[in-house]
BADOLUM-148782 format. One record per residue (C-alpha): residue number from 1; x, y, z; chain. Coordinates in nm, 3 decimals. Example, Ala and Ser with C-alpha at 12.3 -4.5 7.8 and 13.67 -1.06 7.14 Angstrom:
   seq        c1        c2        c3   mol
     1     1.230    -0.450     0.780     A
     2     1.367    -0.106     0.714     A
***
This chain:
   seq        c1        c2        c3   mol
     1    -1.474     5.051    -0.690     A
     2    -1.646     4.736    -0.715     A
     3    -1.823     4.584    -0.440     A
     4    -1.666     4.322    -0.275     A
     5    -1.950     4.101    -0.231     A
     6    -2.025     4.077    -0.620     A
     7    -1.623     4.082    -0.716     A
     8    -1.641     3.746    -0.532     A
     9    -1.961     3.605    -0.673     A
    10    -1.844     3.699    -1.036     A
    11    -1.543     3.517    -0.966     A
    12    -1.630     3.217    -0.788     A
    13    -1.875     3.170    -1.091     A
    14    -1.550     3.249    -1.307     A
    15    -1.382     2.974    -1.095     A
    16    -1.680     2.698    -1.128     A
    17    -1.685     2.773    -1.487     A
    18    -1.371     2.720    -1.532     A
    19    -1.314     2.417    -1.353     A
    20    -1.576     2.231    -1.518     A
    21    -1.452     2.241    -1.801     A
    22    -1.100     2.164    -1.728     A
    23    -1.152     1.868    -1.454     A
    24    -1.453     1.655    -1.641     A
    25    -1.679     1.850    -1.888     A
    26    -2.003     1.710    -1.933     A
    27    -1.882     1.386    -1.744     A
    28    -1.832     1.200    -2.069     A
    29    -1.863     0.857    -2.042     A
    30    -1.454     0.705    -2.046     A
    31    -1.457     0.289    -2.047     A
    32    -1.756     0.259    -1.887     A
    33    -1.635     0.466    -1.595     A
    34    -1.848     0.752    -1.589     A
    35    -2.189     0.872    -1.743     A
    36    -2.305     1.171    -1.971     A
    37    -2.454     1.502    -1.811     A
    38    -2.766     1.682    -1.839     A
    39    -2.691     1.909    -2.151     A
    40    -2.874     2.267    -2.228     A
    41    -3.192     2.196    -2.400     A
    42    -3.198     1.831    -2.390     A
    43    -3.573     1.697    -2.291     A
    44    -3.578     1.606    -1.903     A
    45    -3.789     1.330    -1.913     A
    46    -3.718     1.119    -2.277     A
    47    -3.954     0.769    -2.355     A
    48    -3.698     0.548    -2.499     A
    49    -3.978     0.292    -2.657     A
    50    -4.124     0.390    -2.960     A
    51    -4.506     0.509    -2.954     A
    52    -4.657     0.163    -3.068     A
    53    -4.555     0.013    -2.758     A
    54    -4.837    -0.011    -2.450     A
    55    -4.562     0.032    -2.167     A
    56    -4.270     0.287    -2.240     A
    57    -3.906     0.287    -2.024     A
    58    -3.927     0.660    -1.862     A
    59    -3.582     0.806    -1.825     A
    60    -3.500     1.056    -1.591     A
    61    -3.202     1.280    -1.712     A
    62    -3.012     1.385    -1.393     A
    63    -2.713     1.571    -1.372     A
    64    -2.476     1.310    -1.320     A
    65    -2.654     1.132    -1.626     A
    66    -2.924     0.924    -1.757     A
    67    -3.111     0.670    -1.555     A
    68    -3.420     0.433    -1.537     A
    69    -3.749     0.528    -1.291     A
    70    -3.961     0.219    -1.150     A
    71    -4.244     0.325    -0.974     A
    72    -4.156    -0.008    -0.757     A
    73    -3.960     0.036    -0.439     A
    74    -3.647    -0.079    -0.470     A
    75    -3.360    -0.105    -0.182     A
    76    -2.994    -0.244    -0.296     A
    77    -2.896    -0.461    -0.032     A
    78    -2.612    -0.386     0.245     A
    79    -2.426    -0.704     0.070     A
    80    -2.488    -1.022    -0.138     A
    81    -2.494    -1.353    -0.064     A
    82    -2.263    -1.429    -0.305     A
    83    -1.925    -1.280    -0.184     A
    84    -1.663    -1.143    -0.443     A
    85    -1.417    -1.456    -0.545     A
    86    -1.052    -1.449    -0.513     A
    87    -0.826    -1.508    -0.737     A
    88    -0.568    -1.826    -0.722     A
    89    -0.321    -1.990    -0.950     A
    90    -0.155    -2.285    -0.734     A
    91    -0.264    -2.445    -0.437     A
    92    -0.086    -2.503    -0.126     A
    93     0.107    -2.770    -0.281     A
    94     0.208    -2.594    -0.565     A
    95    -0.010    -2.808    -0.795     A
    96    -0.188    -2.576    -1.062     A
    97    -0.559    -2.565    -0.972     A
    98    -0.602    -2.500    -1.362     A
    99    -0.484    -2.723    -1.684     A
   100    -0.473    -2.409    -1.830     A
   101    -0.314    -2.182    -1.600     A
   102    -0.139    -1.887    -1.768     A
   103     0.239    -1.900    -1.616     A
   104     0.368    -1.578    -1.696     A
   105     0.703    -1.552    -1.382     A
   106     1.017    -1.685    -1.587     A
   107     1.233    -1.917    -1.398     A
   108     1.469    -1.599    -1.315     A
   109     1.236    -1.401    -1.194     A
   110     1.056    -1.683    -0.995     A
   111     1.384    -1.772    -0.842     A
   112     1.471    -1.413    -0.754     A
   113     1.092    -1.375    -0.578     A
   114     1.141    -1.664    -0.374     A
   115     1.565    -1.573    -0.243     A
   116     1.447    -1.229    -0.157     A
   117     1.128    -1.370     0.008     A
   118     1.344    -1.593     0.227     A
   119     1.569    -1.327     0.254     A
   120     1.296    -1.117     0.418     A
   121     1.199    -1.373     0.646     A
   122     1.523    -1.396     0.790     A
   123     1.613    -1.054     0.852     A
   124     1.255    -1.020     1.011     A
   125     1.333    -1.341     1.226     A
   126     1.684    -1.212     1.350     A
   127     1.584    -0.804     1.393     A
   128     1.290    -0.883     1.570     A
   129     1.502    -1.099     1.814     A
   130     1.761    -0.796     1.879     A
   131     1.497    -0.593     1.970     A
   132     1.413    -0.867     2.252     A
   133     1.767    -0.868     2.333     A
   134     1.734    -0.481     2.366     A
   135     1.981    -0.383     2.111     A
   136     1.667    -0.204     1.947     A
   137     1.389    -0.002     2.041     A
   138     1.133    -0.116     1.794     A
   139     1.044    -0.368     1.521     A
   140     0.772    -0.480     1.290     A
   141     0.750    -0.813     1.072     A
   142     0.619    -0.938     0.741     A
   143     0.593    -1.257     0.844     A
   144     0.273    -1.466     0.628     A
   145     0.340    -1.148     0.369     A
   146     0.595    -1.181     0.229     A
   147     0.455    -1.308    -0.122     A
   148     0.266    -0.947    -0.149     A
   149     0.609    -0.771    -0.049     A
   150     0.837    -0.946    -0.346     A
   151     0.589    -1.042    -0.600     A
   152     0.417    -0.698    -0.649     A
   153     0.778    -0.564    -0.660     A
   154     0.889    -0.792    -0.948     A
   155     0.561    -0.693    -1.157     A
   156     0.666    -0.278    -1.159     A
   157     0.901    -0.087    -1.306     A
   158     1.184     0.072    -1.112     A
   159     1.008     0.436    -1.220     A
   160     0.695     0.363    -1.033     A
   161     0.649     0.549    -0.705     A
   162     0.611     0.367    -0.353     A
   163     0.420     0.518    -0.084     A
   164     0.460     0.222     0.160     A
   165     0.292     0.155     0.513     A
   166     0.555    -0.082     0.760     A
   167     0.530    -0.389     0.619     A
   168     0.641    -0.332     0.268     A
   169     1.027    -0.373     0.328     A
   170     1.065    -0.632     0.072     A
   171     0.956    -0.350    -0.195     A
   172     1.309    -0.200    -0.082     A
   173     1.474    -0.531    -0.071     A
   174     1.378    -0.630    -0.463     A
   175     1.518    -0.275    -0.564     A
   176     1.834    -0.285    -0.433     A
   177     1.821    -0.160    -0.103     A
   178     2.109    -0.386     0.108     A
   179     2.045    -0.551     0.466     A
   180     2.307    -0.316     0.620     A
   181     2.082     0.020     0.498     A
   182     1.789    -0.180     0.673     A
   183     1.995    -0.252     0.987     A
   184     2.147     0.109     0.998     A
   185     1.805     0.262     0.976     A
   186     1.665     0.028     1.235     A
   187     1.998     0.069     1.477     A
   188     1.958     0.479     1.429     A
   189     2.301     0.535     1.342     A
   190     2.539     0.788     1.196     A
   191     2.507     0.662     0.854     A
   192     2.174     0.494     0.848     A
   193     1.853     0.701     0.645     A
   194     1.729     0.991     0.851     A
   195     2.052     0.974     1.113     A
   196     1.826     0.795     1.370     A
   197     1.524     1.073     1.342     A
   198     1.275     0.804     1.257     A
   199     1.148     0.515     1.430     A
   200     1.264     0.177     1.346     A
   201     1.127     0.072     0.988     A
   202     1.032     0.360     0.850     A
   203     1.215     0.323     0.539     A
   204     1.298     0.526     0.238     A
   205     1.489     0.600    -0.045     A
   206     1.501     0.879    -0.294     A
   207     1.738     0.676    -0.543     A
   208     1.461     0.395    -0.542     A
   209     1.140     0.580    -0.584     A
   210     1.070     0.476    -0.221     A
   211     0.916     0.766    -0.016     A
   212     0.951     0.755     0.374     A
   213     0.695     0.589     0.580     A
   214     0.527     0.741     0.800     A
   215     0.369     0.618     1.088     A
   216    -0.034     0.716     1.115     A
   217    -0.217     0.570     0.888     A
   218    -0.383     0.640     0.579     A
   219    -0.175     1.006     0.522     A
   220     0.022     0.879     0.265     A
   221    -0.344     0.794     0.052     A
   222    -0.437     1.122    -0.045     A
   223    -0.052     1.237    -0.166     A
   224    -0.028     0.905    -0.337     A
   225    -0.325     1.026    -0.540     A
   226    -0.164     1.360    -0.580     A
   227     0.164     1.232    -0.749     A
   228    -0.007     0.996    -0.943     A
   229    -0.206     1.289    -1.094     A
   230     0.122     1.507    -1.159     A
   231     0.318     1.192    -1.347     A
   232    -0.008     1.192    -1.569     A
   233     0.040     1.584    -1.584     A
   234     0.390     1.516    -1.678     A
   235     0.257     1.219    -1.928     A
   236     0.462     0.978    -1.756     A
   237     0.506     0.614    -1.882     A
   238     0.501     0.499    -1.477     A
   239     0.232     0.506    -1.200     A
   240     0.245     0.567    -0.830     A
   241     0.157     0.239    -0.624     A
   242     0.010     0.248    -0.221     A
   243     0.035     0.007    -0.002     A
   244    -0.234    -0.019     0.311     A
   245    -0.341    -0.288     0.573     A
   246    -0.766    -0.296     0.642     A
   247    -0.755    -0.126     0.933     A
   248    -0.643     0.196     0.743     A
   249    -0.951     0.155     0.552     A
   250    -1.154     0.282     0.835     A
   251    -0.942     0.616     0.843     A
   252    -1.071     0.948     0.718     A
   253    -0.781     0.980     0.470     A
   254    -0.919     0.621     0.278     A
   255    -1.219     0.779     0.134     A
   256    -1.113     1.065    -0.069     A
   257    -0.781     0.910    -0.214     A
   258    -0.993     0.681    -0.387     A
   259    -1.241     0.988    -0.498     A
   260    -1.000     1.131    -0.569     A
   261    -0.806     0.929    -0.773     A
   262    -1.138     0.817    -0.966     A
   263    -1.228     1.167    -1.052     A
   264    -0.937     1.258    -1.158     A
   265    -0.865     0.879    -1.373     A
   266    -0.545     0.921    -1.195     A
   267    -0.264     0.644    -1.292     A
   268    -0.232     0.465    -0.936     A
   269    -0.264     0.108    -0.775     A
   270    -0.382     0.092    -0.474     A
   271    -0.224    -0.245    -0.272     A
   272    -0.474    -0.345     0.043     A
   273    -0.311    -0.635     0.233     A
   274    -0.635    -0.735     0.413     A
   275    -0.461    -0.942     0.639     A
   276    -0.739    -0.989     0.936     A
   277    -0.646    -0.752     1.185     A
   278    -0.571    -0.399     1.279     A
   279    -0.355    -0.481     1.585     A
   280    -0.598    -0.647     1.801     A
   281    -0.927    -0.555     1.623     A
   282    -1.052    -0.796     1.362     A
   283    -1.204    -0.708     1.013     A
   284    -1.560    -0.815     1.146     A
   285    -1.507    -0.560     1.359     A
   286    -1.398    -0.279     1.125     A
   287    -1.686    -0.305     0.870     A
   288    -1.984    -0.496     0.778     A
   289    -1.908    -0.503     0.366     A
   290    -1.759    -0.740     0.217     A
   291    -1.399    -0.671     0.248     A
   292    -1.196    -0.397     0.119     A
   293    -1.309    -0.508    -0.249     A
   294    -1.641    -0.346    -0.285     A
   295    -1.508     0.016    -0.086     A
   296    -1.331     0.049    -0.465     A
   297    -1.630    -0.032    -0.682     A
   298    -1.834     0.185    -0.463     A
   299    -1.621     0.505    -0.584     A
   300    -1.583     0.342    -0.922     A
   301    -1.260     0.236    -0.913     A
   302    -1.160    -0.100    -1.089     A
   303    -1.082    -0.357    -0.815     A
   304    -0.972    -0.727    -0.753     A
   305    -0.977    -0.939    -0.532     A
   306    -0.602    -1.200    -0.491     A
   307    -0.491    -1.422    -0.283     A
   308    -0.212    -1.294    -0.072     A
   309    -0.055    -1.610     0.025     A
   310     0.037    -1.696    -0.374     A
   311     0.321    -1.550    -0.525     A
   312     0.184    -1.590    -0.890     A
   313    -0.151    -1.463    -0.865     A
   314    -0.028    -1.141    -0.677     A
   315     0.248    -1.074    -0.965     A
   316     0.013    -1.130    -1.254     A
   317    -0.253    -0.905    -1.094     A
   318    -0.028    -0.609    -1.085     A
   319     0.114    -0.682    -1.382     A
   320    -0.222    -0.617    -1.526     A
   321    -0.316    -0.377    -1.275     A
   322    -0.001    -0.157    -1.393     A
   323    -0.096    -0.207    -1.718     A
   324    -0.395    -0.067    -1.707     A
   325    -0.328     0.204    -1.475     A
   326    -0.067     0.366    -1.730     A
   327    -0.251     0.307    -2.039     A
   328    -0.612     0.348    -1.927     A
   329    -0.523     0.657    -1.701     A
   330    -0.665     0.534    -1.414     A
   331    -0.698     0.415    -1.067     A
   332    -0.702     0.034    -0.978     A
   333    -0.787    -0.141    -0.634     A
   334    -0.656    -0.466    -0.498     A
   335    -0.743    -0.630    -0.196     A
   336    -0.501    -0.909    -0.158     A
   337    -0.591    -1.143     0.159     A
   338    -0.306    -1.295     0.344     A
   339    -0.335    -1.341     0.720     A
   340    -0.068    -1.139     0.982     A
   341     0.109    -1.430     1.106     A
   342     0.313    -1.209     1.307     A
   343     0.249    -1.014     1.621     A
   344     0.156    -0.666     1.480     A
   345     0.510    -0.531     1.665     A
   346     0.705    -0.604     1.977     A
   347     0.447    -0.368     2.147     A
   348     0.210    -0.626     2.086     A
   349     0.096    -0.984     2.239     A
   350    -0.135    -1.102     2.012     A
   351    -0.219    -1.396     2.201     A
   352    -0.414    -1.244     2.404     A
   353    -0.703    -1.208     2.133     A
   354    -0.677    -1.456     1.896     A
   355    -0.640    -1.858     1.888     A
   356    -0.235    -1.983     1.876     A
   357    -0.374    -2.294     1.661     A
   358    -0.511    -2.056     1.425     A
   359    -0.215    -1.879     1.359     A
   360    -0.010    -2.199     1.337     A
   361    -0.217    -2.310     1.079     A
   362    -0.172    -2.028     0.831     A
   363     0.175    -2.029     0.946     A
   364     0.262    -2.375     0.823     A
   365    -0.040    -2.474     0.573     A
   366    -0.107    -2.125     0.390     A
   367     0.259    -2.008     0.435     A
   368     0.335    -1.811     0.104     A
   369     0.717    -1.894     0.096     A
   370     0.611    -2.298     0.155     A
   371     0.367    -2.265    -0.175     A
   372     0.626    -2.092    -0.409     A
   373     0.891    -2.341    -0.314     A
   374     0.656    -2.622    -0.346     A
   375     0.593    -2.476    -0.705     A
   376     0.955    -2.412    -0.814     A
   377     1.045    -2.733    -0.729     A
   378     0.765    -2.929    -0.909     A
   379     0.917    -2.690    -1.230     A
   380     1.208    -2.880    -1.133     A
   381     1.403    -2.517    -1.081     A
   382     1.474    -2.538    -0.748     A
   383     1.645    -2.853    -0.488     A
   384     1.734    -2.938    -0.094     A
   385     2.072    -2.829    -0.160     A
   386     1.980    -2.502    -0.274     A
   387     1.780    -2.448    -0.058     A
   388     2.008    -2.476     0.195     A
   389     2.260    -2.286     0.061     A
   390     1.992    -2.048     0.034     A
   391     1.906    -2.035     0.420     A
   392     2.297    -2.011     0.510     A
   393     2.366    -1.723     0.315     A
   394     2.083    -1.525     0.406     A
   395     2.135    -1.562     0.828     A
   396     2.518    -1.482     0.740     A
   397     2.439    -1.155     0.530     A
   398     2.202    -1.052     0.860     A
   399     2.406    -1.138     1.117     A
   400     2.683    -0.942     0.959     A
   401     2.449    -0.610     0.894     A
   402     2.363    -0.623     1.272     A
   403     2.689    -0.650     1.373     A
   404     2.834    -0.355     1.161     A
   405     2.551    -0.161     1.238     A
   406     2.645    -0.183     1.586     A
   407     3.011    -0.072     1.541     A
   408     2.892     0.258     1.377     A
   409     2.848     0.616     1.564     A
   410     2.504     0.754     1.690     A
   411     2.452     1.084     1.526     A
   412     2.533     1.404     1.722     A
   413     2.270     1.538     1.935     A
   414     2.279     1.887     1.699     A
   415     2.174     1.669     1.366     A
   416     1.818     1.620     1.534     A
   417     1.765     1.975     1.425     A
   418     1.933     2.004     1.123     A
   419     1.828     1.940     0.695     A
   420     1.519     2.089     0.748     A
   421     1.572     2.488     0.688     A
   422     1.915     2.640     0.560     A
   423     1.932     2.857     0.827     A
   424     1.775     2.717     1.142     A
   425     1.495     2.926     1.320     A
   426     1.504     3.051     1.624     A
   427     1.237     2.843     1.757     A
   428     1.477     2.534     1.672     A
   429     1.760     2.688     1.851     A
   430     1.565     2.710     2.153     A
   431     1.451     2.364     2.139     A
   432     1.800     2.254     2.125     A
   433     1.894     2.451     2.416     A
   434     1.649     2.310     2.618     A
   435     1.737     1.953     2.516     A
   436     2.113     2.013     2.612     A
   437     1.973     2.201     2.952     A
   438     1.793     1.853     3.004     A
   439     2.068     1.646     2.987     A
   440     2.278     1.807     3.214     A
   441     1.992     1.806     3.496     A
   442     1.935     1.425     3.422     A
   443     2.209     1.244     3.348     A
   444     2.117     0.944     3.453     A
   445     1.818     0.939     3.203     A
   446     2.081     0.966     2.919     A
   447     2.348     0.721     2.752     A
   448     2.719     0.787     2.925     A
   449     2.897     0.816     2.603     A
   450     2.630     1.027     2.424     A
   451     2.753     1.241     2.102     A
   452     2.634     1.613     2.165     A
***
């Protein structure tokens, strides 16, 4: 028999051979993206000048490729003074800041943007008073980002995969998903997605290429990645977009998503709504680079940098971005920089960190809904009257989810255990048992009318 230790020596060699070849043999250079290997016989220190000249460029050929030696000590810097620039179409006015701004959103689709971003703002403003009224447990707002939320949805294709954080709901909204699923999943009901087993917000929808949120950050990076890869396993004409706030940037999860994705040229966008602050702790805080931009060149992923407040800019970016994702085969960054207007939930107060004139400001003067109107109507598209129309419908349409979702049944207390195994385990059963057994000690702790 063989011995063990040598079986698994021979085939861990067998298994290093054989990925190398199939991940990235010889780390062939692809658009600039990566750089040619050390091959077999090849001379490990090459002068590139010919012999007439006094001084000759030494080369070093490393394994990850060649590169220049200085015999001068050389640091790269933390940053640069020069910080990376963001890119703009209109001002705040909805003036074009160039004569020769590209307008690529047709008056249809501009329209459409702006309705559902109003329509977005109002079931934010409404939801997020019920749960001060108590008739929910939870909510979370878009407010100041809702550009990000509509335009990036206008600029894919309904075959491109979400993996959303909590403040994407307006990625839902643009594919069809109706103010009474949002209320129903918010008000936990009978008929709501997930029959009340998730929190408030945390979307999703199989029919829509929207998978479920879930709540800690960063986990849904690294399976992002993952179906990205398989749709360019599958030689899919679609890519797999992520959505993330900064402070998810300083999670674990971040770092090899985008290594990942890089390595493997996988067909993804990554969305980063930099939007100053993970709850109460501000980007200066977080990190001392500049942004969320330079994290993606650092793993040598394309990136951008886009204003968040401006609908245009945001929709031609990943326009291009999911361009070049599908046809380059490869992963894409963009740090788009709005500002959380919003508390970051009803669990939070943020006034007790950061300036109410500050907020007020980018609430009124940088507001992204404000800036597309402003644009729409200088097209001449768009008038007072609709506008009000506009406004009317959309408070009806909310007011009517939340009271229908109100009227329906809470789930039974037996379909918290249920559509995750065909036959449920034992371990299940006993939970159940001791949920019941809990109820009937503590009553009082319970709803009256509670469906077991």
């Amino acid at each position: 028999m063989m011995n063990m230790s040598l079986w698994l020596t021979r085939t861990r060699k067998g298994v290093g051979c054989l990925m190398n070849k199939i991940i990235s043999p010889n780390y062939q250079t692809i658009n600039g993206g990566r750089y040619s290997s050390m091959q077999a016989g090849e001379q490990i220190l090459s002068e590139e000048d010919d012999d007439s000249t006094s001084e000759k460029t030494k080369v070093m050929d490393f394994a990850c490729g060649k590169i220049n030696y200085t015999v001068e000590m050389k640091f790269l810097p933390g940053s640069y003074k020069d910080r990376v620039q963001c890119y703009r179409l209109p001002d705040e006015d909805g003036h074009a800041i160039s004569s020769n701004m590209l307008e690529h959103m047709s008056k249809e689709f501009a329209l459409k943007v702006y309705s559902g971003m109003v329509t977005l703002n109002t079931m934010d403003k409404f939801f997020y008073e019920a749960q001060r009224q108590g008739r929910l447990s939870f909510y979370l707002t878009s407010f100041g980002e809702e550009a990000i939320n509509l335009a990036s949805a206008a600029a894919r294709n309904f075959d491109d995969i979400v993996l959303a954080q909590y403040r994407e709901p307006g990625v839902l909204l643009w594919r069809g998903f109706t103010l009474q699923e949002f209320a129903n999943q918010c008000f936990g009901n009978n008929i709501g997605h997930g029959k009340g087993r998730q929190m408030p917000i945390h979307y999703g929808s199989k029919k829509l290429n929207y998978i479920t949120i879930s709540s800690p950050l960063a986990t849904q990076l690294p399976q992002a990645v993952g179906m990205a890869y398989s749709l360019k396993m599958d030689k899919k004409d679609s890519c797999v977009v992520a959505f993330f706030g900064d402070g998810t940037t300083s999670e674990g999860d971040f770092h090899p998503a985008l290594n990942f994705a890089a390595v493997m040229d996988a067909p993804i966008v990554f969305i980063c709504r930099n939007n100053g602050w993970a709850i109460s702790t501000q980007v200066t805080e977080q990190f001392r680079s500049d942004g969320v931009v330079v994290k993606g060149q650092a793993y040598g992923v394309r990136s951008i940098r886009v204003d968040g407040n401006d609908a245009l800019a945001i929709y031609n970016v990943v326009c291009s971005a999911r361009e070049m994702a599908i046809r380059e085969q490869r992963p894409i960054l963009i740090e788009a920089m709005p500002y959380r207007v919003s508390h970051h939930s009803t669990s939070d107060d943020s006034t007790k960190y950061r300036c109410k004139d500050v907020t007020e400001h980018w609430k009124t003067v940088h507001s992204p809904i404000t800036r597309l109107r402003n644009w729409v109507e200088r097209k001449g598209w768009w008038s007072n009257k609709e506008e009000s129309k506009l406004h009317i419908e959309a408070k009806k349409q909310v007011k009517h989810a939340i009271d229908e979702a109100e009227k329906e049944e809470m789930p039974l207390l037996r379909d918290m255990f249920t559509d995750v195994y065909d036959d449920l385990p034992s371990n299940s059963m006993e939970q159940e048992k001791l949920v019941r057994e809990t109820i009937q000690r503590h009553p009082e702790d319970f709803p009256k009318h509670m469906p077991l």
